[in-house]
C-alpha positions in Angstrom: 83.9 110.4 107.9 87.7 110.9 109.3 89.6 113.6 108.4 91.5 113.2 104.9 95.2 111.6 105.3 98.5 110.8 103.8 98.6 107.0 103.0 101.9 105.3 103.3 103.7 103.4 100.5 103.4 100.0 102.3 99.8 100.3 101.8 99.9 98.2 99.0 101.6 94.7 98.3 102.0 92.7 95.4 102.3 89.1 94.2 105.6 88.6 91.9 104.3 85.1 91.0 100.6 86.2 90.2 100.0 85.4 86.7 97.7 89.3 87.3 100.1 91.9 86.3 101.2 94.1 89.6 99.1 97.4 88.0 96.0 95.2 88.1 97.0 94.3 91.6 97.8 97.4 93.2 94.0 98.7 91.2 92.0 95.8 92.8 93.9 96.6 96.3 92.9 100.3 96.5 89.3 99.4 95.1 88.8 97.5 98.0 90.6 99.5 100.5 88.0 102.1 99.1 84.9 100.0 99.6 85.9 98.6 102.8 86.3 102.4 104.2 90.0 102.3 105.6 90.5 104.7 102.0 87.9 107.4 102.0 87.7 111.0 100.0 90.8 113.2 99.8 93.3 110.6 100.9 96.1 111.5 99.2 98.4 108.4 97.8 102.0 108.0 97.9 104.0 108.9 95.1 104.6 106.6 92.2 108.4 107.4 93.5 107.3 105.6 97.2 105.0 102.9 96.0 107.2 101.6 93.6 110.5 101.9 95.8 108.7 100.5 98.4 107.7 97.6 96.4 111.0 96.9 94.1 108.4 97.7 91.0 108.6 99.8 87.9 107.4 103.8 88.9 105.3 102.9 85.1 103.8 100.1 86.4 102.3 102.6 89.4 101.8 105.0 86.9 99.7 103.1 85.1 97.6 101.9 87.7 96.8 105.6 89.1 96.0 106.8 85.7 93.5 103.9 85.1 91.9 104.3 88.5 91.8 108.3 87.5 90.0 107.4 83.9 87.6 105.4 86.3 86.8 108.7 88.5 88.7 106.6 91.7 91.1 108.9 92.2 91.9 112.9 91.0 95.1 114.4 90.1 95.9 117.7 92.2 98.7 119.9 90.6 101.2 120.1 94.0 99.6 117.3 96.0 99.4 114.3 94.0 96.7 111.8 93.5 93.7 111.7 95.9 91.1 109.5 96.6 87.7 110.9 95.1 84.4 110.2 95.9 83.0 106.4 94.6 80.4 106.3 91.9 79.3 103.2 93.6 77.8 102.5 97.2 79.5 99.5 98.6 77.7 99.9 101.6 75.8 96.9 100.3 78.0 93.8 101.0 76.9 91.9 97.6 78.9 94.7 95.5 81.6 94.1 98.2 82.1 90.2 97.4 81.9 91.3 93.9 85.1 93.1 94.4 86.9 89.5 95.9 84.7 87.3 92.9 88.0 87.2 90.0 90.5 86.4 92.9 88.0 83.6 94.1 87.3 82.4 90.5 91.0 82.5 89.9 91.9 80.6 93.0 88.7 77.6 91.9 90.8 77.1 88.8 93.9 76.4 90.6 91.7 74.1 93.2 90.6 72.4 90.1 94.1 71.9 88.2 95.6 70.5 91.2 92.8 68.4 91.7 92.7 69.3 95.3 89.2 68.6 97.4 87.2 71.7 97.9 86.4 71.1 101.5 90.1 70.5 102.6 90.7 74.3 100.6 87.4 75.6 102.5 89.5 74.4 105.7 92.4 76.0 104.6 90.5 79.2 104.0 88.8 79.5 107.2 91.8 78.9 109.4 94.2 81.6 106.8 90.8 84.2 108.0 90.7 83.3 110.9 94.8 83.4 111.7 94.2 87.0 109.7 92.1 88.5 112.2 94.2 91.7 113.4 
């Protein structure tokens, strides 16, 4: 395990047009960044201040994501440093409890598929090359 850090406020980005509301975003985004390891015990978030400057966002809309992920045990509040990332209840070592972590966007993203009536192997297509073009 790497040495605790300071993450920077650009570690999160958000989708204006998402009918999800930008807390539930930003809470999906560091449950992931959690269970794919590039967040890992005593990281120490930005401020609401930074993240919401740095996203032109409400600092209660931050707010309210930190303290949810807190009432889940995701992160701790330390009096003087701010919120840190602590340990996960869950192992997602295991890659099924991984996908489950991308399942709503996916079943979210079917449901547009299926209003605009578009073919599911054309949108397959269209998946594969945005992975692949997002290999960096």
């Amino acid at each position: 395990m790497s040495p605790p850090k300071l993450l920077p406020p650009d570690i999160f980005q958000v989708s204006t047009g998402s009918s999800e509301p930008i807390y539930r975003q930003l809470m999906e985004q560091l449950r992931r960044l959690s269970a794919s390891g590039q967040v890992q015990q005593g990281d120490t978030l930005p401020s609401i201040r930074e993240v919401a400057l740095a996203l032109s966002v409400n600092p209660m809309t931050v707010s309210k994501a930190y303290s949810l992920l807190e009432n889940e045990g995701l992160l701790i509040r330390k009096r003087g440093i701010g919120m840190l990332v602590a340990s996960l209840a869950a192992d997602f070592s295991d890659e099924e409890q991984r996908l489950a972590l991308v399942r709503p966007g996916l079943e979210r993203l079917a449901a547009e598929v299926k209003q605009l009536e578009l073919a599911p192997k054309a949108v397959l297509n269209l998946f594969q090359q945005i992975l692949r073009d997002n290999k960096s």
